[in-house]
VEXDO-842899 format. One line per 2 residues: their letters; for each residue z, x, y of N, C-alpha, C, CB. Coordinates in steps of 0.05 Angstrom, whole numbers, padded with zeros to 5 digits. Last residue first. Glycine has a CB too. Layout:
<sites>
A = Z X Y Z X Y Z X Y Z X Y; ...
</sites>
This chain:
<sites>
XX = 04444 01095 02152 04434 01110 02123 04412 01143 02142 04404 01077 02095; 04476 01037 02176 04472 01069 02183 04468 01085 02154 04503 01083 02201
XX = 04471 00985 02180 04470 00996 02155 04467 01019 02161 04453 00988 02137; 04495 00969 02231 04504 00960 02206 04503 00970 02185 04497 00945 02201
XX = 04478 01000 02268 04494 01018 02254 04506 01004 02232 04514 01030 02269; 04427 00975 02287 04456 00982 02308 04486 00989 02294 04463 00951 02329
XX = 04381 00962 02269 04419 00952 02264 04436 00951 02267 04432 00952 02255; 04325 00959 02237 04337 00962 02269 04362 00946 02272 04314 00949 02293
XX = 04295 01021 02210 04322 01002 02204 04321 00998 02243 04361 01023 02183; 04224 01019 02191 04239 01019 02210 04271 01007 02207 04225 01006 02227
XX = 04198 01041 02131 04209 01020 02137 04230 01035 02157 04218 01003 02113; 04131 01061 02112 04150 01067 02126 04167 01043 02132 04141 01079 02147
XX = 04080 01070 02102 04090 01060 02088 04123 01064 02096 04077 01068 02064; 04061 01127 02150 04055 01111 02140 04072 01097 02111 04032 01119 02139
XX = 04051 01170 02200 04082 01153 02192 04060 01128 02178 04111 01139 02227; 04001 01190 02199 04022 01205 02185 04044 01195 02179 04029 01224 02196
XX = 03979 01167 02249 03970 01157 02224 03982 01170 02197 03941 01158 02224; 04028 01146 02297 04010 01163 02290 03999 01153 02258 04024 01193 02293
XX = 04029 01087 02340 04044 01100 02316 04020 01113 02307 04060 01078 02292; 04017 01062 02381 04010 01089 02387 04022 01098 02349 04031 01106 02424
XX = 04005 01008 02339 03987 01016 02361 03983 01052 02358 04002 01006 02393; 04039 00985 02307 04013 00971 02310 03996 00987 02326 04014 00945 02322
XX = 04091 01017 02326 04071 01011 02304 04047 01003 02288 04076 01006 02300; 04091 00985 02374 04091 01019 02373 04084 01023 02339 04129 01037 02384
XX = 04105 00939 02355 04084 00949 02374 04076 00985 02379 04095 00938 02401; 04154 00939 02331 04125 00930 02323 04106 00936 02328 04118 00912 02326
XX = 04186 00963 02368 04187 00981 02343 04159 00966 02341 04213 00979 02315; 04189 00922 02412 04177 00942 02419 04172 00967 02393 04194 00949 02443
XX = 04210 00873 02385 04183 00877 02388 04169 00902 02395 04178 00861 02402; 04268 00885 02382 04253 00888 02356 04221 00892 02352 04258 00865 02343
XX = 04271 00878 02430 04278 00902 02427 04268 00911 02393 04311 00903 02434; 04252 00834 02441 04238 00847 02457 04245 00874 02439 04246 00844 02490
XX = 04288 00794 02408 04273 00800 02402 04250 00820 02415 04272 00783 02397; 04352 00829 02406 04349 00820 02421 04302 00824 02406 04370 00834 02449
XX = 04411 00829 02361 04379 00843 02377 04368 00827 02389 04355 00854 02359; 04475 00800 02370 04447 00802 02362 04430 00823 02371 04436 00779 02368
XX = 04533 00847 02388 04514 00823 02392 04492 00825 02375 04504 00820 02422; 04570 00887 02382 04576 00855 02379 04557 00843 02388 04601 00843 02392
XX = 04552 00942 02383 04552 00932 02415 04563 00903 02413 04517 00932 02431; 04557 00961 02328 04579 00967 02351 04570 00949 02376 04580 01003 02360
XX = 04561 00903 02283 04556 00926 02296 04565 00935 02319 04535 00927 02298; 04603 00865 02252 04589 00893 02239 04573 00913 02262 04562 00883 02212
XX = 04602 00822 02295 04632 00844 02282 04620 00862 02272 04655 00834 02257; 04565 00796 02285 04568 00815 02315 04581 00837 02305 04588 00802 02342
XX = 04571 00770 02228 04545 00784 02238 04548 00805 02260 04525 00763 02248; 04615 00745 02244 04617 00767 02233 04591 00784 02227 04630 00763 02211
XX = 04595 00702 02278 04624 00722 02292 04615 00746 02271 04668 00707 02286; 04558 00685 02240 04552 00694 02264 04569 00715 02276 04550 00674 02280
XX = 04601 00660 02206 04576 00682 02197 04565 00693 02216 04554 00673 02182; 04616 00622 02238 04638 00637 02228 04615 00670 02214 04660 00612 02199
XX = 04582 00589 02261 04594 00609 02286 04615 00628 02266 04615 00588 02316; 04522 00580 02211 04556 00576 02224 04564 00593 02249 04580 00585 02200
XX = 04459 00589 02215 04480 00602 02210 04505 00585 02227 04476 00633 02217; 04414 00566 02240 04423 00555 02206 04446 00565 02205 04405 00565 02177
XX = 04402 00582 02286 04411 00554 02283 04423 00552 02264 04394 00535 02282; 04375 00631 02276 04404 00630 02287 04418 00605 02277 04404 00629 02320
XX = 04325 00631 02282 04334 00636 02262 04365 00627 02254 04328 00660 02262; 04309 00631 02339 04319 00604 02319 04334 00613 02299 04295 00586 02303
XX = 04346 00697 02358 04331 00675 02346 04331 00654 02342 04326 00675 02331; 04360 00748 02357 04376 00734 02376 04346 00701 02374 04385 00759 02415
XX = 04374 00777 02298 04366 00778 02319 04366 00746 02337 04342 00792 02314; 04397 00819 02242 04404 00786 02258 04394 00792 02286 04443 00775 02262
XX = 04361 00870 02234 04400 00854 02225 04380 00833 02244 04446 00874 02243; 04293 00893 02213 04325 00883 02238 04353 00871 02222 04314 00849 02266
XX = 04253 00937 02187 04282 00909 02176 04301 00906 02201 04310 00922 02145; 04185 00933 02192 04219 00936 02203 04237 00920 02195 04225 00931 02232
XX = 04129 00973 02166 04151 00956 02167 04171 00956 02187 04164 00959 02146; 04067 01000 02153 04095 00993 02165 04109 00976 02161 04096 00989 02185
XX = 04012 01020 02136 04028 00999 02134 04055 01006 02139 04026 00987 02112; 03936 01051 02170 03974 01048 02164 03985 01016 02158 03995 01059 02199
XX = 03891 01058 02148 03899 01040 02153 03922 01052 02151 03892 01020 02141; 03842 01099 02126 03846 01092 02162 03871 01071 02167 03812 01073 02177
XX = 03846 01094 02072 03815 01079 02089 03824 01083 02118 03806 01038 02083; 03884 01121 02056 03854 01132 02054 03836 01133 02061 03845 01129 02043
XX = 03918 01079 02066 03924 01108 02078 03896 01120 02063 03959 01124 02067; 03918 01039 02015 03903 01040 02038 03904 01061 02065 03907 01018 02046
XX = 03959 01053 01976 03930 01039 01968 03920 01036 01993 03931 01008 01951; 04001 01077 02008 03990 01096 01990 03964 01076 01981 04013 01107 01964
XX = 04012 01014 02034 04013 01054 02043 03992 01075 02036 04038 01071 02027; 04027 00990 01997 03994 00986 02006 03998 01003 02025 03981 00954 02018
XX = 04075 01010 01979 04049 01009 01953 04026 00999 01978 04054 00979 01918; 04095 00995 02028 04108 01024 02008 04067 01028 01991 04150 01008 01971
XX = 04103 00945 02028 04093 00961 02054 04096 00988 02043 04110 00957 02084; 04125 00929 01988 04096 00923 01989 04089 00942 02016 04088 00887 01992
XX = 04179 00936 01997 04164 00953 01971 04133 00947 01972 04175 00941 01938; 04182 00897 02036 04193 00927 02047 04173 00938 02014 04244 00934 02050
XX = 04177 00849 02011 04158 00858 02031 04164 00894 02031 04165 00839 02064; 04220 00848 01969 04191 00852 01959 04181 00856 01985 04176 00827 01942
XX = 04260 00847 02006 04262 00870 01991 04232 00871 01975 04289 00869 01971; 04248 00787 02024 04253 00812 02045 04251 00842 02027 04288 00808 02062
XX = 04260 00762 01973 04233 00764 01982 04227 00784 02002 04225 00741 01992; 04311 00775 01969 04293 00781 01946 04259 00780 01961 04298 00755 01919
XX = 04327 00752 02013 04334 00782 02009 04313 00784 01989 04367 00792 01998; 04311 00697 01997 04308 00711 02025 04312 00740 02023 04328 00700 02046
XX = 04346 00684 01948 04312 00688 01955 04298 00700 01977 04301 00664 01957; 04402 00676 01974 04386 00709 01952 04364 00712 01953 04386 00713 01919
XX = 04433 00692 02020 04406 00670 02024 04392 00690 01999 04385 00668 02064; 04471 00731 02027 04480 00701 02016 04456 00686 02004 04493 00681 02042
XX = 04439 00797 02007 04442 00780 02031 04446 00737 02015 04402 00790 02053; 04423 00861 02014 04427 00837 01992 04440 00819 02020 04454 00845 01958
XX = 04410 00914 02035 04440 00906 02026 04447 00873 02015 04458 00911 02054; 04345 00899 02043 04357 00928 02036 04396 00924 02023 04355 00951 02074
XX = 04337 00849 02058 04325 00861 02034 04341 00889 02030 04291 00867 02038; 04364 00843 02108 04378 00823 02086 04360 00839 02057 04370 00780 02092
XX = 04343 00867 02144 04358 00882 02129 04376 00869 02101 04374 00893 02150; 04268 00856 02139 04313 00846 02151 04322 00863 02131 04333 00803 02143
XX = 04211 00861 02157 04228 00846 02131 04251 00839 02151 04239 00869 02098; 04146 00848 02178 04173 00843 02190 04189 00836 02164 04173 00818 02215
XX = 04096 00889 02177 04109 00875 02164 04136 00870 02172 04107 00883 02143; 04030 00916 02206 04064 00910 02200 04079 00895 02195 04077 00912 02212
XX = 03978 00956 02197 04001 00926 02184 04023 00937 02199 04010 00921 02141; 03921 00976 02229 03948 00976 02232 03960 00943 02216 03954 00979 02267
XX = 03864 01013 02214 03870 00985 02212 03901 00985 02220 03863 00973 02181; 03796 01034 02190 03817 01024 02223 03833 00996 02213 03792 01012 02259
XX = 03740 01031 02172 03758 01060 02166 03786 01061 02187 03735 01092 02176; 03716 00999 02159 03706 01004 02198 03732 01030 02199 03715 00964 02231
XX = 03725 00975 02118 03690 00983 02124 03690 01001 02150 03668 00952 02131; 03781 00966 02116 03762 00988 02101 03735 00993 02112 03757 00980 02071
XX = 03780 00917 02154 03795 00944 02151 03784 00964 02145 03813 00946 02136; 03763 00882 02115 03745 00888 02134 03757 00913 02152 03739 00861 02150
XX = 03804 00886 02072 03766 00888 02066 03757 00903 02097 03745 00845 02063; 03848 00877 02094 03848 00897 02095 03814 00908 02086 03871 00903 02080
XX = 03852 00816 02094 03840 00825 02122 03840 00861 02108 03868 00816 02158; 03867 00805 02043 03849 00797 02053 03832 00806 02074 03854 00781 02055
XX = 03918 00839 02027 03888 00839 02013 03866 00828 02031 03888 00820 01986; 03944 00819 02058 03943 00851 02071 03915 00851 02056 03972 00879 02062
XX = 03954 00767 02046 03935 00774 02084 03931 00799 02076 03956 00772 02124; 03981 00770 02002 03960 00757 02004 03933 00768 02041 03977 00723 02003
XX = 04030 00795 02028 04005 00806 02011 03984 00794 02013 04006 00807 01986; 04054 00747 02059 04034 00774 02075 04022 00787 02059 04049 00799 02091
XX = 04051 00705 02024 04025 00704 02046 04021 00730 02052 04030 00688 02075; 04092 00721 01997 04066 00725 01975 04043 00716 02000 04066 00701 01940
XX = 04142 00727 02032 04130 00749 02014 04103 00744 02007 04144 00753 01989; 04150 00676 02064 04152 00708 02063 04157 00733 02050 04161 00712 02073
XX = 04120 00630 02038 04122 00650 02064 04126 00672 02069 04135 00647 02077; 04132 00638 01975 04111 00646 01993 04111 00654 02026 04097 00625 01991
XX = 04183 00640 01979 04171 00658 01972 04151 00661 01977 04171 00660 01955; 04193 00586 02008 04196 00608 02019 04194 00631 02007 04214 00609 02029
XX = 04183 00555 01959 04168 00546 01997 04177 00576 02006 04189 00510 02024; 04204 00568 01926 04174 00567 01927 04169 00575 01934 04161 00556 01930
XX = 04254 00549 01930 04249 00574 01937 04223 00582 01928 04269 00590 01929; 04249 00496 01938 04251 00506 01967 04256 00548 01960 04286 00485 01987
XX = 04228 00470 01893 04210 00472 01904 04220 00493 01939 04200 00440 01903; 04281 00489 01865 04260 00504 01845 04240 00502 01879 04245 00482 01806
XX = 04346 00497 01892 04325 00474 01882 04296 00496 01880 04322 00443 01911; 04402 00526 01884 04376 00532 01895 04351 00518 01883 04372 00559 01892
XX = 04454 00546 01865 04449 00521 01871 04417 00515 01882 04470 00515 01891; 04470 00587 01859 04475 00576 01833 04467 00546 01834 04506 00579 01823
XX = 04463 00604 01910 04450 00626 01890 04450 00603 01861 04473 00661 01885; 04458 00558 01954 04477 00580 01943 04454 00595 01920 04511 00563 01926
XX = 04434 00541 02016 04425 00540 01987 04449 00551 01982 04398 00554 01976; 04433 00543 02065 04445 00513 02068 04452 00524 02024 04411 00476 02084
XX = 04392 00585 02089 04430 00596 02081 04449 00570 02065 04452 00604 02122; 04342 00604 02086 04351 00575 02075 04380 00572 02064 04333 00569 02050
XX = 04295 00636 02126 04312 00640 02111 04322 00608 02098 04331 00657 02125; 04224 00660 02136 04252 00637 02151 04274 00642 02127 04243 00592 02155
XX = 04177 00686 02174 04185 00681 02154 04205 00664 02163 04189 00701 02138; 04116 00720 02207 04131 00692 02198 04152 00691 02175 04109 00672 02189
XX = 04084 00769 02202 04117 00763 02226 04131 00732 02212 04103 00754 02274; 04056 00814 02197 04057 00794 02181 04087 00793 02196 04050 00797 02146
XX = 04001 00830 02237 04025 00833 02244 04041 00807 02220 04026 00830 02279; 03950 00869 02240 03961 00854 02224 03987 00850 02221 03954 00859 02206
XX = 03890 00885 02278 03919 00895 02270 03929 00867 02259 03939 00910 02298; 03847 00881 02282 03850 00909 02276 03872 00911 02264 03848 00926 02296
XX = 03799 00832 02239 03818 00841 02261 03827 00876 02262 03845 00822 02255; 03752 00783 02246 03756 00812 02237 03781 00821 02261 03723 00833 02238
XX = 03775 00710 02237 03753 00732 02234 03758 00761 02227 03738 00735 02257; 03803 00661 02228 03812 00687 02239 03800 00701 02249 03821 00701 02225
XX = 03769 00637 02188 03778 00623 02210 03783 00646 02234 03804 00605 02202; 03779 00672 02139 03759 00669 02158 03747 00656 02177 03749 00671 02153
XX = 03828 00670 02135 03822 00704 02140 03794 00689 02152 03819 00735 02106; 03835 00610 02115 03843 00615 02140 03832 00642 02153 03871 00614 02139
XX = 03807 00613 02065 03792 00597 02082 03802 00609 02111 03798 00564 02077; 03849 00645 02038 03817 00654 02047 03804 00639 02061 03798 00659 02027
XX = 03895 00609 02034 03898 00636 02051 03858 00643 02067 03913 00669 02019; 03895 00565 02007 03873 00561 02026 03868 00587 02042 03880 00537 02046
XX = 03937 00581 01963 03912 00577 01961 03886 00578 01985 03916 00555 01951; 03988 00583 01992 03971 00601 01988 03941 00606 01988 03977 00606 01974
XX = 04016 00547 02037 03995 00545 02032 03987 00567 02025 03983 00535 02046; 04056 00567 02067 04066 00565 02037 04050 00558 02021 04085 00549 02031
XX = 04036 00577 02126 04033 00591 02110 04053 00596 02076 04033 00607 02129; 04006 00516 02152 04034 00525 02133 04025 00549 02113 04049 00496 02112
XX = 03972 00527 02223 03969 00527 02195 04003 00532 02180 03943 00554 02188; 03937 00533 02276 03955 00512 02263 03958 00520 02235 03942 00483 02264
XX = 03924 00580 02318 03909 00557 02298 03937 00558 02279 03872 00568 02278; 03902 00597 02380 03918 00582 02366 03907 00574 02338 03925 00561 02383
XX = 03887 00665 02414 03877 00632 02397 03902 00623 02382 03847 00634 02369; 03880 00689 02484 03896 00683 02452 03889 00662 02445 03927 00680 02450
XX = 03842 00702 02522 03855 00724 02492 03876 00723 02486 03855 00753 02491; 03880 00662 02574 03851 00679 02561 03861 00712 02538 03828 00694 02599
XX = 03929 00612 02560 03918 00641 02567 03887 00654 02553 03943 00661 02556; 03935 00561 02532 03919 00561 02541 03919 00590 02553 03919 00540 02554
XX = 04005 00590 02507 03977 00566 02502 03972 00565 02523 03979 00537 02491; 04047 00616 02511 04028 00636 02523 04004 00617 02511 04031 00673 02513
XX = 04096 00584 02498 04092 00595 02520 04057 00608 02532 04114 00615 02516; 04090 00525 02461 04087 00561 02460 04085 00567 02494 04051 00576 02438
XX = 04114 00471 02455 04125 00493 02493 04123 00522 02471 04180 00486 02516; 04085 00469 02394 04107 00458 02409 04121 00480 02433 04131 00449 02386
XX = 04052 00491 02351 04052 00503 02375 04063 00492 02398 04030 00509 02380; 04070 00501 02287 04060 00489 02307 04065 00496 02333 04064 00468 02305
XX = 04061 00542 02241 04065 00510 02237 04065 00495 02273 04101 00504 02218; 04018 00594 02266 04039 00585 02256 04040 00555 02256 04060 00595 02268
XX = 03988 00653 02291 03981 00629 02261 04007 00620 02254 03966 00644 02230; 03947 00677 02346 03974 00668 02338 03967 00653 02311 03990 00650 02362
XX = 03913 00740 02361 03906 00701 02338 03935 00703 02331 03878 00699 02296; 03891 00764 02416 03908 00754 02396 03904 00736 02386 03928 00750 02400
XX = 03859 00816 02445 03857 00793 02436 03884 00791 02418 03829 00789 02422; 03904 00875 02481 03889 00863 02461 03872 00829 02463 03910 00863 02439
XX = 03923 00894 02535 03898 00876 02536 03880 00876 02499 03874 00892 02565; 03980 00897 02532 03959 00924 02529 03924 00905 02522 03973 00950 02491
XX = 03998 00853 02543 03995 00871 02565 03984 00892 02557 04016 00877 02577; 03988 00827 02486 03968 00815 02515 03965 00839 02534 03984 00785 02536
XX = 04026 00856 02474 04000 00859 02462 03974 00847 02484 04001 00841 02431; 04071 00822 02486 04064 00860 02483 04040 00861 02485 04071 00878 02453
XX = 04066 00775 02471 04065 00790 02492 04062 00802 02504 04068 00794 02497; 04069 00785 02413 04040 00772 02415 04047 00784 02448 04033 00729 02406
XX = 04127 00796 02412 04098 00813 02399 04073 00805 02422 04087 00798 02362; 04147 00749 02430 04151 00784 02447 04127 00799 02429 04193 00804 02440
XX = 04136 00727 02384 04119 00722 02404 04128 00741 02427 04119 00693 02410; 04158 00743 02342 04128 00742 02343 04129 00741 02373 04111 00715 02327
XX = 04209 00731 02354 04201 00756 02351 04172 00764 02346 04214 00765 02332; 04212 00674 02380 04221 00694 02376 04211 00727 02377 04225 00687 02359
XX = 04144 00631 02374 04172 00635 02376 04178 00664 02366 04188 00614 02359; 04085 00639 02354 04094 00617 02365 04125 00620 02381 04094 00597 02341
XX = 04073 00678 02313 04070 00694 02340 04076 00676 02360 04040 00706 02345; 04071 00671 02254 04094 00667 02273 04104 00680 02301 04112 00670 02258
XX = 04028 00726 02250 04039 00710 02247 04064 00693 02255 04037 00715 02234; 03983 00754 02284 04008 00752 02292 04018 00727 02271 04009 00748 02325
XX = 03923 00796 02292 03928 00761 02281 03963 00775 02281 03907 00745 02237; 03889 00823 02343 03908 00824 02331 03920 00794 02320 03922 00838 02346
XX = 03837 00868 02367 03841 00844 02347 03871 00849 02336 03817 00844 02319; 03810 00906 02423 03828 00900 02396 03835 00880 02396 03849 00914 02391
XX = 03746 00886 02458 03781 00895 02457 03781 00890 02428 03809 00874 02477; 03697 00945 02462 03707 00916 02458 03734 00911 02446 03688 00902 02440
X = 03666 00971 02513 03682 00973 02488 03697 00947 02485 03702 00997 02489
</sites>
């Protein structure tokens, strides 16, 4: 029997890459896909591929699904935020750059890889938003685009729950990341301050919701968004 296929975006650092980890130890294949592969930890290992690519590159998306090849599981993980912006201040080409990233690539992927999905009636998404989509968030494009992933894991639910495929999601709070760098120690202090233990998540602890999603998650929890927040947004 031949192992499971899993493309990982931003499977290079953080929270991808406790993914991509995971996943080795349940002896998937993996296709890491991010801007570059500077001390990745898990380069040169047997079943995992590297390939280089800026996912703000829409256009070339289809060249890359078939670089990729056929996968099972679809982990849309890359995104980044741009806290430096204000709302009244936000240059046209940097909220482009990050609408695409993280929003209009992972559709773009769910269309693309979900073809070969359909034929073989098998498929696991998951989609990494934040909770910056659900309670709005300084970085507005970032929430706006985080709140379009979470509604796309909703609608390709119900458009692919037919063929065998679950779509998922998770919105974490602030996790213990690059991500990090951009934020002040004064947004940070108050990032802790909102939840009870005062600290970030930790990306293992975000990775293990992914993975249990991608995998044992039954085929009944579908279009679903995971809160992981530690009571920031208790709903």
């Amino acid at each position: 029997m031949s192992k499971k296929r899993a493309l990982i975006t931003g499977g290079n650092k953080g929270i991808g890459l406790a993914v991509a980890t995971a996943l080795l130890e349940l002896d998937y294949e993996i296709v890491v896909v991010a801007r570059n592969f500077d001390n990745f930890q898990l380069g040169g290992l047997p079943n995992v591929t590297e390939i280089q690519y800026d996912l703000s590159d829409i256009e070339n998306l289809p060249v890359l699904a078939k670089e990729v090849g056929e996968i099972d599981v679809l982990i849309n993980n890359a995104g980044y935020m741009q806290p430096k912006y204000t709302y009244d201040n936000y240059p046209k080409e940097a909220k482009e750059h990050l609408m695409n990233v993280d929003l209009h690539a992972p559709v773009e992927l769910m269309n693309l890889f979900s073809v070969g999905m359909k034929k073989r009636k098998y498929g696991r998404i998951v989609n990494t938003a934040s909770i910056a989509g659900q309670i709005g968030h300084p970085d507005v494009w970032y929430g706006i685009a985080k709140a379009g992933l979470i509604n796309a894991t909703k609608i390709y639910g119900k458009l692919l729950g037919s063929d065998g495929i679950t779509v998922n999601c998770v919105a974490p709070s602030a996790a213990e990341t690059d991500m990090q760098n951009d934020n002040d120690e004064k947004r940070k202090a108050a990032f802790k301050a909102a939840v009870v233990t005062n600290r970030f998540a930790e990306p293992e602890e975000v990775a293990k919701a992914i993975v249990w999603l991608a995998t044992d998650c039954p085929e009944y929890i579908n279009g679903i968004t995971i809160d992981i927040n530690n009571t920031f947004y208790a709903r």
